[in-house]
C-alpha positions as CSV (number, residue, x, y, z in Angstrom):
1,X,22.4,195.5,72.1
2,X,20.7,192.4,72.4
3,X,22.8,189.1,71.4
4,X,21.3,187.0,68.9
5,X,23.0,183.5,68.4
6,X,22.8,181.6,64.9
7,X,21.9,178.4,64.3
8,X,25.6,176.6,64.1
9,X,26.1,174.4,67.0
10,X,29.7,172.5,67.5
11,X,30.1,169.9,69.9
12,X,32.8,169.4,72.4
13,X,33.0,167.1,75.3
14,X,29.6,166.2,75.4
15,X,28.4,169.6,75.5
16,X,27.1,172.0,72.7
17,X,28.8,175.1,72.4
18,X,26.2,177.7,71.0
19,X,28.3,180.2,68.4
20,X,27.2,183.6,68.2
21,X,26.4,185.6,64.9
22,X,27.0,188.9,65.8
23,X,30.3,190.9,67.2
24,X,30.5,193.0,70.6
25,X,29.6,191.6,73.6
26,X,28.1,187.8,71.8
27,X,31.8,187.3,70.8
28,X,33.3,188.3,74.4
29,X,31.0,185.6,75.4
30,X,31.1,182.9,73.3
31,X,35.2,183.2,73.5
32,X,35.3,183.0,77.4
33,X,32.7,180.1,77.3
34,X,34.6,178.1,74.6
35,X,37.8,179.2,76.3
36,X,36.7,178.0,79.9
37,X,35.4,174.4,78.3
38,X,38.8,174.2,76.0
39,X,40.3,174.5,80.4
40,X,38.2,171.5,81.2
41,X,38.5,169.2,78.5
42,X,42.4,170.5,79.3
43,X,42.0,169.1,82.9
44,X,39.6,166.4,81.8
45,X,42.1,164.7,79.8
46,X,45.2,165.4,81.9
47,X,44.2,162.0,83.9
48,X,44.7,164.0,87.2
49,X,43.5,166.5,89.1
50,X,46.1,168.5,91.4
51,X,45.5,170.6,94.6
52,X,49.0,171.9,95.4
53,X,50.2,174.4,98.5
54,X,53.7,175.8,98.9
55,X,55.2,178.9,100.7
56,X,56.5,181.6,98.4
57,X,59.9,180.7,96.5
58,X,58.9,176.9,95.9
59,X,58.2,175.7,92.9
60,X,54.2,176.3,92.1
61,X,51.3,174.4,90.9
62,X,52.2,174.8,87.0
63,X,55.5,173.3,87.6
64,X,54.6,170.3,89.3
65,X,52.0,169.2,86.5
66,X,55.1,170.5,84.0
67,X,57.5,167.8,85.8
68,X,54.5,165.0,85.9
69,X,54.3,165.6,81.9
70,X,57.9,165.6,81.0
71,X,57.9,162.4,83.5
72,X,55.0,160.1,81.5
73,X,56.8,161.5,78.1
74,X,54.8,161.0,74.4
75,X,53.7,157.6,75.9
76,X,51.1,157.9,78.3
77,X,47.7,156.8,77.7
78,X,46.7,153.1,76.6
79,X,46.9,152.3,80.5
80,X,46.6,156.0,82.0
81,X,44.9,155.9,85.3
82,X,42.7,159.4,84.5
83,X,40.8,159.2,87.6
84,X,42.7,160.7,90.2
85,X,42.2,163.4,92.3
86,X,45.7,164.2,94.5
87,X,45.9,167.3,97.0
88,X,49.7,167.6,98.0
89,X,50.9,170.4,100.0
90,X,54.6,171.5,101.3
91,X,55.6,173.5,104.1
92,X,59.1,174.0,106.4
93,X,59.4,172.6,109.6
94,X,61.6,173.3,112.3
95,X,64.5,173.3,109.7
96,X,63.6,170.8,107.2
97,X,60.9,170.5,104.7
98,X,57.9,167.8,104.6
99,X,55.5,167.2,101.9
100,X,52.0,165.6,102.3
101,X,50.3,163.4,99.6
102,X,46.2,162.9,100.3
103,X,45.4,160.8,97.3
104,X,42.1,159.2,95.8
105,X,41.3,157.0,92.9
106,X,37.4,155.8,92.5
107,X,36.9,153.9,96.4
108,X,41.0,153.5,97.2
109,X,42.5,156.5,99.4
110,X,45.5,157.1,100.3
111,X,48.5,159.4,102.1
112,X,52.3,159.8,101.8
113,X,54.3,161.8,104.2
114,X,58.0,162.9,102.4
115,X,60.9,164.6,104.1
116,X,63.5,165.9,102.5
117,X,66.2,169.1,102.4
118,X,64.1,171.5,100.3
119,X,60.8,172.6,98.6
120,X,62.7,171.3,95.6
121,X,62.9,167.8,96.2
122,X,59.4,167.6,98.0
123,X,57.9,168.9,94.4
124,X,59.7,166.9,93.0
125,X,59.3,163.7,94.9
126,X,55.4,164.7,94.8
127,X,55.7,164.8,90.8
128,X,57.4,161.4,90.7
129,X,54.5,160.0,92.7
130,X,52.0,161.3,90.9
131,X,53.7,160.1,87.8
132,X,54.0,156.4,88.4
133,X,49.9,156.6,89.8
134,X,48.6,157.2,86.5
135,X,51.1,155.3,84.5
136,X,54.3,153.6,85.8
137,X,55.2,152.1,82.3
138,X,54.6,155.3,80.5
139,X,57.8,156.7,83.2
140,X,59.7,153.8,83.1
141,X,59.3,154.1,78.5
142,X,60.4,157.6,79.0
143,X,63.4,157.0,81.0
144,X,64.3,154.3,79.0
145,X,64.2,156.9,76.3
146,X,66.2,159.2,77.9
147,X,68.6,156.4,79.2
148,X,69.2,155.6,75.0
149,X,67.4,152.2,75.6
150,X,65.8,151.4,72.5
151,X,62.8,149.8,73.8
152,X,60.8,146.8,70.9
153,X,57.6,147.5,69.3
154,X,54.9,144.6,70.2
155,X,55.5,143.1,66.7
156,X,59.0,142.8,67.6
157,X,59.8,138.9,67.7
158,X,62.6,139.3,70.2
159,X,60.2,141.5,72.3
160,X,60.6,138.8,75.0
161,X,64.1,138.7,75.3
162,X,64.3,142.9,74.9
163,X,62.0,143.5,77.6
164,X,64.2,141.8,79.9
165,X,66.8,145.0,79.6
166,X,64.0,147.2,80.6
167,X,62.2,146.4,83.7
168,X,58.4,146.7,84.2
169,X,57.5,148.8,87.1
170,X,55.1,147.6,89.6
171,X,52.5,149.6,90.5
172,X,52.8,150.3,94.2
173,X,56.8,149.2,95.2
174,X,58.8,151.3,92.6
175,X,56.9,154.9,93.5
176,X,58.0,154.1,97.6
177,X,61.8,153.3,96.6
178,X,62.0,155.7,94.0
179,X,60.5,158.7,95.9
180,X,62.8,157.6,98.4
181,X,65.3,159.2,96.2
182,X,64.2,162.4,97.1
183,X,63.7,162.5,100.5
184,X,66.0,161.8,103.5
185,X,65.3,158.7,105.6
186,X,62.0,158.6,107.7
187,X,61.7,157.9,111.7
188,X,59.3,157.0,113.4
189,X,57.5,159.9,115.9
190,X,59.0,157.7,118.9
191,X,61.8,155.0,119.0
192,X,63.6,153.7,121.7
193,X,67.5,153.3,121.5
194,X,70.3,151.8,123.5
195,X,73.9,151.0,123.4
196,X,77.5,151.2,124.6
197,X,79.5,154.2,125.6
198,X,83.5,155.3,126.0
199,X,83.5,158.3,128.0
200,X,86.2,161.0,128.9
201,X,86.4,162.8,132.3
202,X,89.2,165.7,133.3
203,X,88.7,167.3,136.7
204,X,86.7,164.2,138.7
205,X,89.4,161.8,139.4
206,X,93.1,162.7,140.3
207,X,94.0,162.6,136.7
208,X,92.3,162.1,133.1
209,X,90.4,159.3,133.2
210,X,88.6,157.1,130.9
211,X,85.2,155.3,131.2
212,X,82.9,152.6,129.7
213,X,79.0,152.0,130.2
214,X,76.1,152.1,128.5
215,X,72.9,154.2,127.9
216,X,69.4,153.7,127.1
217,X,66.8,155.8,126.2
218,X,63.4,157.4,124.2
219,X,63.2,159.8,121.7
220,X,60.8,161.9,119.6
221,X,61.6,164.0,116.3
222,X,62.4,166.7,118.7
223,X,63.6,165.7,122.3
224,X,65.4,162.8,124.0
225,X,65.4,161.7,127.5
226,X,68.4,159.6,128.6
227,X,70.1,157.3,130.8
228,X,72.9,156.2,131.6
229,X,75.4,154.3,133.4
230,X,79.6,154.6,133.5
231,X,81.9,152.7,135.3
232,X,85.5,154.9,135.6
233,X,89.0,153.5,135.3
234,X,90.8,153.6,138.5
235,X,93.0,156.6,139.2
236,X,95.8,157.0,142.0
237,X,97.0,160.1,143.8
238,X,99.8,160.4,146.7
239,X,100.8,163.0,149.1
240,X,103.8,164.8,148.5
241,X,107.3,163.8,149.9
242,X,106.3,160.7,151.2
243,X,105.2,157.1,149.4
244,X,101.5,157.5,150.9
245,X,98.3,158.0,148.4
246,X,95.0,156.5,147.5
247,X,93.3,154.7,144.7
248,X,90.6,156.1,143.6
249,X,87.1,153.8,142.1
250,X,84.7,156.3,140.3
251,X,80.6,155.2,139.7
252,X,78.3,157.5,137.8
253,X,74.7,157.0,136.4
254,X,73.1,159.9,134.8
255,X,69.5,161.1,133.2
256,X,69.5,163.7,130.4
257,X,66.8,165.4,128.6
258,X,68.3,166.7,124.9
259,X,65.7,168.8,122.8
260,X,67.4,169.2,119.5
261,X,67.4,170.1,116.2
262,X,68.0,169.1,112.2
263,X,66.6,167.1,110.2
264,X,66.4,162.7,110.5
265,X,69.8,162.4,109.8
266,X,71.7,164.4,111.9
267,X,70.4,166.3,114.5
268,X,71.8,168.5,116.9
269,X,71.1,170.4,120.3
270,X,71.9,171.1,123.8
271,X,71.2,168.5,126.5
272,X,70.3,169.2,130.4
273,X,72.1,166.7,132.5
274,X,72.1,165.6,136.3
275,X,74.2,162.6,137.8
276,X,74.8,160.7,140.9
277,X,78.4,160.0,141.6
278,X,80.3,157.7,144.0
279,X,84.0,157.8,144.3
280,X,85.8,155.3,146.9
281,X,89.2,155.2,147.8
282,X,91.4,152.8,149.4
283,X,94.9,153.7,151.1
284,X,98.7,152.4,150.3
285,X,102.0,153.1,152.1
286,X,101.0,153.5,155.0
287,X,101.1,151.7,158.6
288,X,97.5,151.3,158.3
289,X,95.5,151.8,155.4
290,X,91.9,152.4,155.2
291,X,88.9,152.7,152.6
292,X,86.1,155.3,152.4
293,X,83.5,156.3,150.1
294,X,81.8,159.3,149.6
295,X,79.1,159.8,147.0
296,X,77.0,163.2,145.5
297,X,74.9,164.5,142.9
298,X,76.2,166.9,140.5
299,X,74.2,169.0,137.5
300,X,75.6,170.5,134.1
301,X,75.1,170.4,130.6
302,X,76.1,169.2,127.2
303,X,76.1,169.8,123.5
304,X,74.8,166.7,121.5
305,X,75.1,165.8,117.7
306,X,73.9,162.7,116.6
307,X,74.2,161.1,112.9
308,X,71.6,158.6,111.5
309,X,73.5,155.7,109.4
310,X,70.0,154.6,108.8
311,X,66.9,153.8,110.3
312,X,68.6,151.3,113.4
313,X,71.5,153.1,114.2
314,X,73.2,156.0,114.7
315,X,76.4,157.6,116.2
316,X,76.2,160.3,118.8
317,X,79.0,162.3,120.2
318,X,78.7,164.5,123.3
319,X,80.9,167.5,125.2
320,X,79.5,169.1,128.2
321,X,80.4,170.3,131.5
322,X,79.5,168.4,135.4
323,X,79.1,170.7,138.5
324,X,79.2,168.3,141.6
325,X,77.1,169.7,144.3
326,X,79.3,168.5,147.0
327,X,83.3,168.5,147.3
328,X,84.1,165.3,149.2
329,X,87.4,165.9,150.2
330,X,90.1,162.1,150.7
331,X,92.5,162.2,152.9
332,X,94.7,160.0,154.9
333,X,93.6,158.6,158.2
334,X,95.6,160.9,161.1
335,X,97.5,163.4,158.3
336,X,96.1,166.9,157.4
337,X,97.6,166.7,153.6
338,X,94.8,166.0,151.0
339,X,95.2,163.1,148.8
340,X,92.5,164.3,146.6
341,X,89.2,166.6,145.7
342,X,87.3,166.8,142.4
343,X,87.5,169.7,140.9
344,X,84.2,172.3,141.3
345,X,84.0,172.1,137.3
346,X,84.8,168.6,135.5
347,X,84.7,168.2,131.4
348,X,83.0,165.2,129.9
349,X,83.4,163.7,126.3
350,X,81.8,160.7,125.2
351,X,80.8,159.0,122.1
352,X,78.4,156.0,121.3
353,X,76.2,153.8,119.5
354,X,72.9,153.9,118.8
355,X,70.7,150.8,118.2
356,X,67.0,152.0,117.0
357,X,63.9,150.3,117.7
């Protein structure tokens, strides 16, 4: 059957909707053009167009623009920005999640990158973002609302003195700080640190031994190579059944390479060490006393944490294992007895403090 259309015309949106006369297929037609126009006028008017991606089991597309509405509240529109175009996407990365904001309004572009601890927060970071782009004041009404803060009409006479209870949003500095809500601290891709360390050793010197140095280093979102320096306290051993022994001076300076995992603020992973060592030792009781040194390289390994207390400093903690590759052997001059040998295995624990730049 052939579709004949009348002659009543509506307009909508600057377009003219032709309205059919008969039933059958003119109706199926006329609905899904009227419905598809009613969708654009819908987007037309939203002030924003969205492009979002997310993996299965985060919160889709309809929800974000459902949290960007229920942010601007009834108040939105006297100074909405409705031309905006923002493509946001989500996605997991090596344990933690990171959000990407591409947005453009008439000539000005521009990009926000958002980590946080799940999908969650990154939609909802994204929302909040969007939100405060096309009309901070509408949010900050809304939450005002919510808050129970009455705010005063424009007729009010004591508008001046209300409006100080309420603050106006900027434009640009309250969507960084609060989106910054949502998301854990950012680093940059590479930073160099350094600092001081207290150190542990059991096994290298004749008894358990504490040390002091420092460490310096690079490090990337993923891996961090290291080095450092530790200065041992002196540590005595004698020979049995007589007043003879040897004081024992310990040197070490190390390089580690640590990939690890987590998220900016605290990571975790296992770190590949090496070392040179120098032990000296000087005799006591008896007729003559003499001093030697010996020095090695040793290999082993370590388990790393490390906790961000912001953006320029951090705390990590180490535990690991040293395998010397030589077993210097002290003894005194003329006299078979040992005085001392480090042990094939030594255990290492030391803590620091990281200083970002």
């Amino acid at each position: 059957m052939a579709c004949i259309s009348a002659n009543a015309s509506a307009g909508f949106s600057g377009r003219r909707v032709v309205m059919a006369g008969h039933r059958g297929c003119c109706n199926r037609w006329v609905l899904a053009s009227v419905l598809l126009l009613a969708l654009e006028h819908a987007q037309a008017q939203s002030g924003f167009e969205l492009q979002w991606e997310a993996p299965a089991g985060c919160p889709q597309a309809g929800e974000v623009r459902a949290s960007i509405r229920q942010l601007l509240g009834e108040e939105s529109g006297r100074n909405a920005n409705t031309r905006m175009s923002v493509k946001a996407r989500a996605l997991q990365e090596n344990g933690h999640w990171l959000g990407t904001l591409e947005t453009q309004s008439g000539p000005n572009v521009g990009k926000r990158t958002l980590h946080a601890e799940s999908c969650d927060s990154v939609a909802g970071a994204t929302a909040l973002i969007i939100a405060l782009m096309i009309d901070p004041e509408a949010v900050a009404a809304h939450q005002a609302q919510q808050d129970g803060v009455a705010l005063p009409s424009p007729s009010d006479s004591a508008a001046p003195t209300a409006r100080a209870e309420v603050p106006k949003p900027k434009e640009r500095e309250p969507t960084s700080k609060m989106a910054r809500s949502f998301a854990a601290p950012e680093q940059s891709p590479l930073s160099l640190f350094v600092g001081p360390t207290l150190a542990l050793d059991i096994g290298s010197l004749p008894s358990v031994t504490a040390g002091f140095g420092g460490h310096l280093g690079v490090s990337t979102r993923h891996l961090s190579i290291e080095a450092g320096l530790a200065d041992w306290a002196p540590s005595q051993a004698g020979v049995a059944g007589t007043a003879a022994g040897g004081t024992f001076h310990y040197v070490t300076a190390g390089l580690s390479a640590c990939p690890y995992l987590g998220e900016a603020r605290f990571r975790y992973g296992l770190c590949f060490d090496s070392e040179y060592d120098r032990m000296s030792a000087s005799g006591y009781g008896a007729n003559v006393n003499y001093a030697g040194s010996f020095h090695w390289l040793s290999l082993g390994g370590s388990a790393l944490a490390r906790w961000s207390l912001g953006k320029r400093l951090a705390i990590p903690i180490r535990a690991g294992v040293v395998v010397p590759l030589a077993y210097p052997v002290f003894r005194l001059n003329g006299t078979p007895e040992e005085v001392h040998r480090p042990s094939r295995i030594s255990t290492r624990f030391a803590v620091g403090i990281d200083l970002i730049f």
